[in-house]
VOBA-1610 file (N, C-alpha, C; in pm, whole numbers, padded with zeros to 5 digits, always signed):
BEGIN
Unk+03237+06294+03417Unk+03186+06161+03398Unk+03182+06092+03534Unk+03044+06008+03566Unk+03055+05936+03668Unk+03063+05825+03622Unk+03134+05710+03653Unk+03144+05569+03613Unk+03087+05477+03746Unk+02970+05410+03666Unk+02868+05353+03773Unk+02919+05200+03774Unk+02966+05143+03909Unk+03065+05061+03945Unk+02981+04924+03967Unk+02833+04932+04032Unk+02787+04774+04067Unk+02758+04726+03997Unk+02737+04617+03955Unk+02607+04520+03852Unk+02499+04573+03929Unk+02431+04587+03996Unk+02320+04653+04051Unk+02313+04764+03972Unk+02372+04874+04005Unk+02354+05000+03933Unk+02321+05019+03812Unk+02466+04903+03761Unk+02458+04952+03610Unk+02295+04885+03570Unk+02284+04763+03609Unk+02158+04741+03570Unk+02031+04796+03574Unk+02039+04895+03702Unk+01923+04986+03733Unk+01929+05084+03604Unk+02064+05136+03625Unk+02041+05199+03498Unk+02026+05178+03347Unk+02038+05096+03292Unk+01998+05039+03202Unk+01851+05016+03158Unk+01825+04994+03284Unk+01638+04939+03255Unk+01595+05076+03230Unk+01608+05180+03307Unk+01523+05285+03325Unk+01612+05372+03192Unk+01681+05350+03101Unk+01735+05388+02986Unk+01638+05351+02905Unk+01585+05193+02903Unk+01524+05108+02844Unk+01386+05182+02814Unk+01327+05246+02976Unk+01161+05242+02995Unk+01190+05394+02929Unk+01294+05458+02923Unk+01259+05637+02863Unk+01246+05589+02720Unk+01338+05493+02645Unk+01308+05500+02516Unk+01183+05418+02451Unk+01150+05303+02563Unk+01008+05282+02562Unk+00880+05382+02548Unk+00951+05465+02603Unk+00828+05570+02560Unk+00813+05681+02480Unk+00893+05649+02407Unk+00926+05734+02297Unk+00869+05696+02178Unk+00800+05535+02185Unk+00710+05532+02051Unk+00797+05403+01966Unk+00834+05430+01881Unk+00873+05336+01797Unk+01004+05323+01770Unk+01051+05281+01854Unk+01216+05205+01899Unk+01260+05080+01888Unk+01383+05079+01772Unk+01386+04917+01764Unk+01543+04913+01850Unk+01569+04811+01881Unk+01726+04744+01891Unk+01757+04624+01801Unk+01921+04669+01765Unk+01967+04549+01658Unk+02132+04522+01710Unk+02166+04414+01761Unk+02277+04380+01810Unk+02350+04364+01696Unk+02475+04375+01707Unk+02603+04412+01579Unk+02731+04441+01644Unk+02785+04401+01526Unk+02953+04370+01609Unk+03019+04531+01534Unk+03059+04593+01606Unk+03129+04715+01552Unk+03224+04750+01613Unk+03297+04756+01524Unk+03474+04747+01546Unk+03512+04627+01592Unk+03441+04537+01621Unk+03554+04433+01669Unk+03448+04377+01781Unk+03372+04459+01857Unk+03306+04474+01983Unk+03191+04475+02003Unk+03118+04467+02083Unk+02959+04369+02057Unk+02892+04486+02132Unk+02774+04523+01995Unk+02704+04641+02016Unk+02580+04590+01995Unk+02483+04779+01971Unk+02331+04749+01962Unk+02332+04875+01925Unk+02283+04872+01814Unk+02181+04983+01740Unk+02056+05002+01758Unk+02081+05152+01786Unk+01902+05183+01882Unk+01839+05268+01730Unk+01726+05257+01720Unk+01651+05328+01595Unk+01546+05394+01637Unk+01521+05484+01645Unk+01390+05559+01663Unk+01352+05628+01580Unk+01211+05591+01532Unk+01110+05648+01410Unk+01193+05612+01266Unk+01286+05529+01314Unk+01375+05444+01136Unk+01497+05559+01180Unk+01489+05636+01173Unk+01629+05731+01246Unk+01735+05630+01345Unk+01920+05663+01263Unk+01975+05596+01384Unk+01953+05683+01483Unk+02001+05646+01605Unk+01948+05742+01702Unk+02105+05699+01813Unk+02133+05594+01817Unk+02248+05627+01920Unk+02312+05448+01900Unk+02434+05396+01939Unk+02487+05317+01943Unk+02564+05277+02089Unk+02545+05146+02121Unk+02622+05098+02270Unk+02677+05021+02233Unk+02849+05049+02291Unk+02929+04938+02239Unk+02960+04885+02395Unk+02967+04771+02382Unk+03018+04690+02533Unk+03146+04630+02491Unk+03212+04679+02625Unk+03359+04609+02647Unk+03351+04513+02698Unk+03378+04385+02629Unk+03384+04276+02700Unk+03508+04217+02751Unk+03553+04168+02877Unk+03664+04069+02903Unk+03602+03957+03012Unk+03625+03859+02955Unk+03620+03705+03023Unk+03498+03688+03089Unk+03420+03752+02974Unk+03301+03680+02977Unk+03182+03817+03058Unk+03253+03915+03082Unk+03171+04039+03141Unk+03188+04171+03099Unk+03068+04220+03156Unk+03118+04373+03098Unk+03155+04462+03181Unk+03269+04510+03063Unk+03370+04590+03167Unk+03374+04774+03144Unk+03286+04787+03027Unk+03241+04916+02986Unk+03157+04909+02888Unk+03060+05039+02916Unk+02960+05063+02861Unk+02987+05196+02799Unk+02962+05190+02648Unk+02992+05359+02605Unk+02863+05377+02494Unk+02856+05465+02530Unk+02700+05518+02397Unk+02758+05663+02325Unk+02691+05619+02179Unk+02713+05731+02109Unk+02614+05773+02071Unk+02584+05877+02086Unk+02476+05968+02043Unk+02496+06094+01963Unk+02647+06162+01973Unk+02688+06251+01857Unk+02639+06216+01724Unk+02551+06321+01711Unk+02496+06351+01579Unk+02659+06333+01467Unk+02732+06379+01466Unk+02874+06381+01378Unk+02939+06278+01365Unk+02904+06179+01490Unk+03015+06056+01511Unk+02902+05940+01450Unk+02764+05944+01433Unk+02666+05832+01391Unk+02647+05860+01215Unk+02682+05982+01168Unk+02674+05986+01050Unk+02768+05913+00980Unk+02906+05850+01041Unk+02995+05760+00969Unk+02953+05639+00999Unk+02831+05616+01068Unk+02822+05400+01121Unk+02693+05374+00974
//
């Protein structure tokens, strides 16, 4: 695992997360609190397709984790 450290970065990466699933056709996002913690449900073609939960403290984010295990999205 590399853990990407700037607000720059992470934001670079994010967008260009953004523009791959942009092009994948028919992708929704739906923000939701899961577990406790402030997420977003990604959907592609009505399929879940992956979940981002953000760690928040005092007002920022302090981790970013995505799930995409096929095994771990069949329980959300």
């Amino acid at each position: 695992m590399r853990p990407i450290t700037s607000r720059d970065h992470v934001s670079r990466f994010l967008l260009g997360l953004m523009r791959q699933l942009d092009q994948q056709g028919d992708v929704h996002f739906e923000l939701a609190s899961i577990n406790g913690d402030t997420g977003v449900i990604v959907r592609s073609s009505g399929s879940l397709d992956t979940i981002v939960l953000l760690q928040v403290e005092d007002g920022a984010a302090r981790g970013i984790y995505f799930i995409r295990n096929p095994d771990k999205l069949t329980h959300m």
